[in-house]
C-alpha positions as CSV (number, residue, x, y, z in Angstrom):
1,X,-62.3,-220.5,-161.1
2,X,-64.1,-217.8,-163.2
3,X,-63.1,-215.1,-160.9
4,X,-59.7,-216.3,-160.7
5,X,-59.2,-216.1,-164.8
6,X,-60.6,-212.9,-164.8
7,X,-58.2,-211.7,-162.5
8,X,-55.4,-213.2,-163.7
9,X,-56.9,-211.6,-167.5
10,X,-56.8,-208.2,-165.9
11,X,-53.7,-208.0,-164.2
12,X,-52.2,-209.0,-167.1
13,X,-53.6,-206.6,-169.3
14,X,-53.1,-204.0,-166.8
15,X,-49.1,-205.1,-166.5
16,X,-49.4,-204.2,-171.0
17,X,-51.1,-200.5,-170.1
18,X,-47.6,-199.5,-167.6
19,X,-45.0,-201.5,-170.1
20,X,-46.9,-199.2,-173.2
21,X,-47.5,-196.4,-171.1
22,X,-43.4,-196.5,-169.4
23,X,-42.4,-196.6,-172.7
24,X,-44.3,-193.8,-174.4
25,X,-43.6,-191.6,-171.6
26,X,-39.5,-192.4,-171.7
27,X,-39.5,-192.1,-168.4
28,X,-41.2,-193.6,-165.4
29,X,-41.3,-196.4,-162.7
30,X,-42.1,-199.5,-164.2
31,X,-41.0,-202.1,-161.7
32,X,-43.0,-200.5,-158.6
33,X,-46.0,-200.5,-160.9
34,X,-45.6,-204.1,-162.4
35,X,-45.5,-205.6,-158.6
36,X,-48.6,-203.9,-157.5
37,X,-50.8,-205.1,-160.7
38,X,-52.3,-208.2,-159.1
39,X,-53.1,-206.3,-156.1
40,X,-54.8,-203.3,-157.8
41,X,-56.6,-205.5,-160.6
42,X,-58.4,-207.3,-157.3
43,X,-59.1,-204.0,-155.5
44,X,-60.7,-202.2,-158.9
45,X,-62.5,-205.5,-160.0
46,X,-63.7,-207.4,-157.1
47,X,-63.2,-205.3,-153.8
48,X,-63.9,-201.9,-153.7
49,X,-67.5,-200.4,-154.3
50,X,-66.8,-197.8,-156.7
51,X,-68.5,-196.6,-160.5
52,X,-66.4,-194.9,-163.0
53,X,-69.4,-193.0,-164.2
54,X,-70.0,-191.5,-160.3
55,X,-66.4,-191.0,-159.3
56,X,-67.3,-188.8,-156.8
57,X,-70.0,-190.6,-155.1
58,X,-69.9,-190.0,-151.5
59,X,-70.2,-193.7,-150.3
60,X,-67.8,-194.8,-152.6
61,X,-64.1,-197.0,-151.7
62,X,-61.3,-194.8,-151.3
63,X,-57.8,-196.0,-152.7
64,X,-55.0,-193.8,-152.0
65,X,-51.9,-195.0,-153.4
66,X,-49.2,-193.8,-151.0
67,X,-46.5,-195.1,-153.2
68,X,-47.2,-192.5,-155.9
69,X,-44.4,-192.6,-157.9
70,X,-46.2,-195.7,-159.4
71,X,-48.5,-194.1,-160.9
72,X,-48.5,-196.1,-164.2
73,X,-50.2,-199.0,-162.5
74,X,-52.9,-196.8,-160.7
75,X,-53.5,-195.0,-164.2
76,X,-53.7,-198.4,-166.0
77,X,-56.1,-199.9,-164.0
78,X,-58.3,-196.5,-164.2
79,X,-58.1,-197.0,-167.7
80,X,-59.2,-200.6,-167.6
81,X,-62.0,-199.8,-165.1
82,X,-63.3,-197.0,-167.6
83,X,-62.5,-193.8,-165.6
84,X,-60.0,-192.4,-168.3
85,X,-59.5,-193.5,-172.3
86,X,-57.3,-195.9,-172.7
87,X,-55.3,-194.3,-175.4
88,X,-54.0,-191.2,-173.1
89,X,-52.1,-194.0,-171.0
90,X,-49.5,-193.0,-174.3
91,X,-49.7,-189.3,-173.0
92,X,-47.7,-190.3,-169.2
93,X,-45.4,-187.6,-168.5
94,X,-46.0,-185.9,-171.5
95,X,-46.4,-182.1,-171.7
96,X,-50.1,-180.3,-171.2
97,X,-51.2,-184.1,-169.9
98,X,-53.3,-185.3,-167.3
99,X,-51.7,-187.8,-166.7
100,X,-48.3,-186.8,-164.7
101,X,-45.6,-188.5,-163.1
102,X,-47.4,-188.7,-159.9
103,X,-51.2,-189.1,-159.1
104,X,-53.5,-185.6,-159.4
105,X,-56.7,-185.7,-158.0
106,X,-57.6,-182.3,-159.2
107,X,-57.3,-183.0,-163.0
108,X,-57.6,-187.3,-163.3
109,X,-61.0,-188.7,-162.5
110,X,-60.5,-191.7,-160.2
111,X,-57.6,-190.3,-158.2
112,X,-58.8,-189.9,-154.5
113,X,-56.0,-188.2,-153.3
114,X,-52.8,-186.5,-155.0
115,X,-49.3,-188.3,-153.8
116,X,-46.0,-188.4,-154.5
117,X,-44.0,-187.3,-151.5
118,X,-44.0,-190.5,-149.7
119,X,-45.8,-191.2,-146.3
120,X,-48.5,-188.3,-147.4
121,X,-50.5,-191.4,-149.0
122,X,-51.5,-193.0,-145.4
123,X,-51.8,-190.2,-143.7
124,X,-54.5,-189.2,-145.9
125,X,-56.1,-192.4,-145.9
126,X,-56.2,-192.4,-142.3
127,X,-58.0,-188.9,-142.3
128,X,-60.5,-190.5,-144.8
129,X,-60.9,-193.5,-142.7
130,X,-61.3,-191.0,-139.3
131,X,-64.1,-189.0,-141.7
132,X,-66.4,-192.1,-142.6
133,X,-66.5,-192.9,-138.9
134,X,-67.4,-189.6,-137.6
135,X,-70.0,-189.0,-140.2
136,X,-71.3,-192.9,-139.7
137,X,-70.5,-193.6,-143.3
138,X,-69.8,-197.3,-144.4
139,X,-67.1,-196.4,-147.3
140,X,-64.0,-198.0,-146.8
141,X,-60.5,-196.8,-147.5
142,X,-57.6,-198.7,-148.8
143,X,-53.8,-197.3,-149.3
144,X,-51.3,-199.1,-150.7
145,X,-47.2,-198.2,-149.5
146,X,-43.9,-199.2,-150.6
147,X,-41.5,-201.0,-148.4
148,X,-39.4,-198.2,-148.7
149,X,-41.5,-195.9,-148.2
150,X,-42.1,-197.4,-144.7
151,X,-38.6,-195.6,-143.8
152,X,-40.5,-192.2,-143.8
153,X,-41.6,-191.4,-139.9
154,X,-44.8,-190.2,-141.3
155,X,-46.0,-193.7,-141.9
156,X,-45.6,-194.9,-138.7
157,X,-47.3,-191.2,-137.2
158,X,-50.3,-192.2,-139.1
159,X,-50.4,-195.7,-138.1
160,X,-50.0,-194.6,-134.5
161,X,-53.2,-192.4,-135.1
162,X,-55.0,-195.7,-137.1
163,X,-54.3,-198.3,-134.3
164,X,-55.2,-195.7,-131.5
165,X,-59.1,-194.7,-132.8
166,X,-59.4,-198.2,-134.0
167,X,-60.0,-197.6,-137.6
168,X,-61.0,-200.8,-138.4
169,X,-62.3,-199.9,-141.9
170,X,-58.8,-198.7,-143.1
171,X,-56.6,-201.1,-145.2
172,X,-53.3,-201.0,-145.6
173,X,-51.2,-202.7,-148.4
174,X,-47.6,-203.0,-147.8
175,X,-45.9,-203.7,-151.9
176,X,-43.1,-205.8,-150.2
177,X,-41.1,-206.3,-153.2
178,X,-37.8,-205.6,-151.0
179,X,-35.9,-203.0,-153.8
180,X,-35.7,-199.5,-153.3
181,X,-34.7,-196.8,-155.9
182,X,-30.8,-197.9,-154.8
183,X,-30.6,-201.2,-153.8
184,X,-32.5,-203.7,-151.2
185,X,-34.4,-202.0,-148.6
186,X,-32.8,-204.3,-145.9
187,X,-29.4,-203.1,-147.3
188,X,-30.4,-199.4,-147.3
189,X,-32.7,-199.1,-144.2
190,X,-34.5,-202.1,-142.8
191,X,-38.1,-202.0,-141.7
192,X,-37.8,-205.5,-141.1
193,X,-39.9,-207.1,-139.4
194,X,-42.8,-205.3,-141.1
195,X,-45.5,-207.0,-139.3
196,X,-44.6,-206.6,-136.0
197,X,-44.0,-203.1,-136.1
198,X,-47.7,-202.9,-137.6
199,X,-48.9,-205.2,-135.1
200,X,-47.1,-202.7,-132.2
201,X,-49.4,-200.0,-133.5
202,X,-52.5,-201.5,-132.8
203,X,-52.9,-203.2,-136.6
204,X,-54.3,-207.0,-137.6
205,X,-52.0,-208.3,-139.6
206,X,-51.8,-210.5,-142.6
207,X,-48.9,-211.8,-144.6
208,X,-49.8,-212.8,-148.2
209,X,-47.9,-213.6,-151.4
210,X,-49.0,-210.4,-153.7
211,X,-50.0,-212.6,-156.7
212,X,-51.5,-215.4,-155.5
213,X,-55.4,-214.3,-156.4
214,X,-56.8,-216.8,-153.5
215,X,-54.2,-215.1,-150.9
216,X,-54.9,-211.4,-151.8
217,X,-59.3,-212.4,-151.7
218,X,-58.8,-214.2,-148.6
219,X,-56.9,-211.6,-146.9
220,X,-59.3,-208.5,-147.9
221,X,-62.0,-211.1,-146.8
222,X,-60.6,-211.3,-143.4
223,X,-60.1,-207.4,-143.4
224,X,-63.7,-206.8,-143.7
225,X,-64.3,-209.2,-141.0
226,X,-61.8,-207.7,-138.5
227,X,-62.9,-205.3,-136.2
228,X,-61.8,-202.6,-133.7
229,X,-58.2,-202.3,-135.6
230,X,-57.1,-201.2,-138.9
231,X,-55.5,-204.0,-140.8
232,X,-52.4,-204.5,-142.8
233,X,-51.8,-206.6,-145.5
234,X,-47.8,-207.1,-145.9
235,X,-48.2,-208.2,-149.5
236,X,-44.7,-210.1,-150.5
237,X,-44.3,-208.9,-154.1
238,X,-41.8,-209.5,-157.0
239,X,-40.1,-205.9,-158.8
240,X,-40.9,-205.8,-162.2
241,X,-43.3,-209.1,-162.2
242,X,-44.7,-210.3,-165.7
243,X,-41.5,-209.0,-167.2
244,X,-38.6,-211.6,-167.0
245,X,-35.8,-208.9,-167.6
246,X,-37.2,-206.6,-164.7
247,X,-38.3,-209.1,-162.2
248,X,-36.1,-208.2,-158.9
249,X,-34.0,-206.4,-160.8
250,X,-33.2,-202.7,-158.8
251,X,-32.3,-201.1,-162.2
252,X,-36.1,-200.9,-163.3
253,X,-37.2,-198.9,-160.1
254,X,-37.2,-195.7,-162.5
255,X,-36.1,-196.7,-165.9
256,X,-38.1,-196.6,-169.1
257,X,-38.0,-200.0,-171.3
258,X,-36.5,-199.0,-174.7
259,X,-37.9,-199.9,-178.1
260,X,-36.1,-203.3,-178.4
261,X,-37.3,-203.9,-174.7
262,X,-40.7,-202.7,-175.0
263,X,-41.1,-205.4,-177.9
264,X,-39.8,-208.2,-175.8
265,X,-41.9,-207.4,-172.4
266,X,-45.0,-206.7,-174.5
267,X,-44.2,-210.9,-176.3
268,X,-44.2,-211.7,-172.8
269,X,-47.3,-210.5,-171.8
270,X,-49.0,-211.3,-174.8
271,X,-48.2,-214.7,-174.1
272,X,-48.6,-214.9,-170.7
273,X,-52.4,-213.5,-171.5
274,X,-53.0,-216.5,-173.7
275,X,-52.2,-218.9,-170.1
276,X,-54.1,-216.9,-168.3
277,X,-57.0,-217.1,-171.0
């Protein structure tokens, strides 16, 4: 129960840092970032060996996010997990900042790998994965995709490579919030069914709903467990959760809230923090 309100605490404060941090910025993609909060606030929190004050320790977790254009959600969660000052999450996008529109591992400490052009993300992961094996590490690696994203050929090139050398200590989370930059991704370019095609390549698969906290630390459970494949973890999401104006609404994929908007998302989540107290 504990672990539960701490994680519900986090992702919540975490869904404040990308609303303040969209809206600074004036630019951005909020709803991508908002849908992935509950997953990330586990990963950071609960899952993933890593130390903000040895960021490039060797046997740490990897997380790649392959979906880099939501950025605000992997920066917010850096912040809360003390690799970066909270206050820069104002500088997003802003000129001479570290912080830019997509992830850079070169100049934010955290950032395992630099993304943006999608279907990069995996096939980085995947390399990282192949790299602990060969050099018998234990690290695990962990890269989270958009569904539209899964429309890039790369993905599925990497997955191919994943499933065939058996990386069983590569995760993959799938943000299935179903909304693309211009509409549904069934309406634009289905990679329905999702599972299957994972399961084709050699993958264990898991279906969860992406913010239930008992779903998401059952299913990274039953990664770790699995062995002799890579898993993936189709995560069925909500765009813009937390925020009742941008939940599954396509508008938000790359919009900036306004003043009047920032002041109603950031009542929301104030109140939803006190719930979740």
């Amino acid at each position: 129960m504990y672990l539960l309100s701490l994680n519900k605490k986090v992702a919540n404060e975490l869904r404040k840092n990308i609303i303040t941090a969209t809206f600074n910025a004036k630019s951005g993609h909020p709803g991508g970032s908002l849908s992935a909060a509950d997953i990330l606030s586990y990963l950071y929190f609960e899952e993933m060996n890593v130390d903000s004050k040895a960021p490039h320790d060797e046997n740490r977790d990897r997380f790649v996010l392959s979906k880099g254009h939501a950025a605000p959600a992997l920066y917010s969660v850096l912040a809360l997990k003390g690799y970066i000052p909270a206050k820069d999450l104002k500088t997003l996008r802003h000129i001479d900042s570290y912080l830019q529109g997509h992830p850079d591992m070169k100049h934010t400490p955290g950032v395992d790998m630099s993304t943006g052009s999608l279907g990069q993300g995996i096939s980085a992961a995947v390399g990282m994965a192949l790299s602990a094996k060969v050099q018998n590490k234990s690290f695990r690696v962990y890269a989270m995709l958009g569904d539209g994203e899964l429309q890039e050929g790369q993905v599925w090139e990497a997955s191919m490579f994943a499933g065939s050398h058996g990386l069983d200590n590569l995760t993959v989370v799938v943000d299935n919030n179903n909304l693309q930059i211009d509409g549904t991704v069934r309406e634009i370019c289905s990679p329905y069914p999702i599972g299957e095609k994972f399961r084709a390549f050699n993958f264990h698969v898991i279906n969860i709903d992406a913010h239930d906290f008992d779903q998401i630390r059952a299913a990274f459970k039953e990664a770790k467990s699995s062995k002799g494949k890579p898993t993936a973890i189709i995560a069925k999401s909500i765009k813009g959760k937390g925020v009742s104006f941008m939940e599954n609404a396509v508008g938000w994929h790359g919009k900036a809230p306004n003043e009047e908007q920032y002041k109603q998302a950031m009542q929301e989540l104030e109140k939803n923090g006190e719930v979740s107290a």
